[in-house]
N, C-alpha and C positions, 0 to 999 in steps of 0.2 A: 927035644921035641918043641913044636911050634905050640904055643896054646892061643885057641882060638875064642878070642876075648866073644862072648855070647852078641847079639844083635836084640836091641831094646824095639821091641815093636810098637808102633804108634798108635794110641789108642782109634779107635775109628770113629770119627767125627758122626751125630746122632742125624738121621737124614730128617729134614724138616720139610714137616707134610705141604702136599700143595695148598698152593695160599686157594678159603672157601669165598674169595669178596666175587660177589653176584657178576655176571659180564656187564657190560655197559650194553643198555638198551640201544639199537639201530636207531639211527636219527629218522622222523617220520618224513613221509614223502611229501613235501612241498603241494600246499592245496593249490587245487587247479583258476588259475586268475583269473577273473572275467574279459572275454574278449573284445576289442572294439567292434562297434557296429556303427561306425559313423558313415560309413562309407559302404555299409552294406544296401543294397535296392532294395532289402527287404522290411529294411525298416521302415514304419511308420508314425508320421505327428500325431497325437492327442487331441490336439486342435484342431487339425482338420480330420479328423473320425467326429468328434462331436460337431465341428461346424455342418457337416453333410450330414449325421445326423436329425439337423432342424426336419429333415425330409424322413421321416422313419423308416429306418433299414439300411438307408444309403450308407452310415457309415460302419455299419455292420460289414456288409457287398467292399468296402474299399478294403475291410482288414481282411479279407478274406473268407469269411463267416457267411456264406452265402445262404444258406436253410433259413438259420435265423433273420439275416436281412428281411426275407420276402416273408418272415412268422411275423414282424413288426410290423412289415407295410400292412401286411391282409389283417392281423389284429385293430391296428389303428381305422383302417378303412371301413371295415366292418362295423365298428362302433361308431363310426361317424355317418353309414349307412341306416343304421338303426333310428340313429337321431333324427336326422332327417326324414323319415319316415312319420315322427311322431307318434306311434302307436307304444311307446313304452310308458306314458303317462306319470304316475308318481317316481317311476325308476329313471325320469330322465337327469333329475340333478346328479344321481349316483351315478347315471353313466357319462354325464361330464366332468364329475370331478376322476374319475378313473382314467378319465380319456387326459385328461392336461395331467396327470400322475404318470404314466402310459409314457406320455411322450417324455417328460424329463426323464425319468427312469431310462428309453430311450437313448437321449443326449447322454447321462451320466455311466451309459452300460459300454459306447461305442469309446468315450477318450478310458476309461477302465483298461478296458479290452487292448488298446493301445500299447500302454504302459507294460501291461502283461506280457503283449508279443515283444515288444522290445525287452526287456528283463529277460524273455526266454533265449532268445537270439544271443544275448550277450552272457548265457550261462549263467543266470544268477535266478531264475525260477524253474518251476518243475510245471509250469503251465505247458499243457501240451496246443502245439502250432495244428492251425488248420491246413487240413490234407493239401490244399492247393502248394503249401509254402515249400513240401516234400515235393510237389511233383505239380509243379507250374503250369499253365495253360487254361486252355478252354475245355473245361470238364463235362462229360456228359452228363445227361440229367432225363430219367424218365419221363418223371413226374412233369420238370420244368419244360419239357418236350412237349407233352403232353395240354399242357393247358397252352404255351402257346397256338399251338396247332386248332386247340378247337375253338381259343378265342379268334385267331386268324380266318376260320371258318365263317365265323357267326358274322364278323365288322364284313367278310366277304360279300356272302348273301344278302346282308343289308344294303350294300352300297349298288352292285350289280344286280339280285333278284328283288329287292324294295322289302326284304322281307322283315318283318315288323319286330322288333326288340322291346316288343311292351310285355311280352309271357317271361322276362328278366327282372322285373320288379315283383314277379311273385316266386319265382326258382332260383334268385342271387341265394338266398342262400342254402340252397343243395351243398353249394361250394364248399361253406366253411364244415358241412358236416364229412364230405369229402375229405375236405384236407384231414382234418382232426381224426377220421378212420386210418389214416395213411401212418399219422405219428405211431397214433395205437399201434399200428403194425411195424413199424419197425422200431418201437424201441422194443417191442417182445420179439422181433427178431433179434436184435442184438442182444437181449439179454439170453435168449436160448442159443446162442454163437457162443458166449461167456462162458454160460455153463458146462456148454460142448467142450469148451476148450479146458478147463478146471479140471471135469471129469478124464481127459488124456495123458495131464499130467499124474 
């Protein structure tokens, strides 16, 4: 008989646990660059926002900022309408030095404004662009509808029926109480639109 020499078996090798080293973090996603706007029509000088400035509002009107423009003209005019009047008496030196405040403030709020819209344009502020810059053109305007029309009116009658523009030295300013009613109401409009909106989400 054959003898069958035994078979020595291999011990089994100890299995060595999965390796615990943390995964390697995703590489983060490359921030987003600022883009040129050299060549965009959107952009606008500094320099000439405050040079058109010297006129208050205008360079407000050039960046787009139209509301505001025509709050600086009517602001600045108004005070300068007072003055001339003379009847503010001991208030006149305060309302000349507010009125040359007024305007620099003016000059230094339009090249400001400037800087912003460019910065916005090129993705590098959270300044938000005036509606026009979204949607270009000649924009309707109630309000601005509105007073041309009944100034067009009045210089009408005057030139054609002779009619006399001397009851405007004592009702100029109905206007500014007018306009300043108008603000009051739409910025409580806008903030009851806000609110509207808040409460949907």
């Amino acid at each position: 008989m054959i003898e069958q020499t035994p078979t020595m078996e291999q011990p089994s090798q100890p299995q060595t646990p999965p390796s615990s080293q943390p995964a390697e973090p995703m590489p983060a996603a490359p921030a987003a660059q600022p883009t040129s706007i050299a060549n965009d029509a959107r952009r606008r000088s500094p320099f000439l926002a405050a040079a058109l400035s010297m006129m208050p509002g205008l360079g407000q009107v050039y960046l787009g900022y139209y509301q505001l423009g025509f709050i600086h003209v009517a602001v600045f005019a108004g005070v300068i309408a007072l003055l001339t009047t003379g009847q503010l008496g001991p208030l006149i030196p305060l309302a000349s030095v507010f009125l040359a405040f007024f305007w620099l403030y003016n000059v230094v709020d339009a090249a400001r404004r400037a800087v912003m819209v460019n910065e916005a344009l090129a993705g590098r502020s959270s300044i938000e662009l005036p509606e026009d810059y979204a949607a270009p053109g000649l924009r309707g305007s109630i309000l601005g509808g509105t007073i041309l029309v009944l100034a067009g009116l009045v210089l009408l009658s005057h030139n054609l029926l002779g009619v006399s523009l001397e009851w405007l030295e004592d009702w100029w300013p109905l206007a500014i109480v007018l306009f300043g009613a108008f603000l009051i109401y739409k910025a409580m409009s806008e903030k009851a639109a806000d609110s509207a909106g808040l409460d949907e989400e």
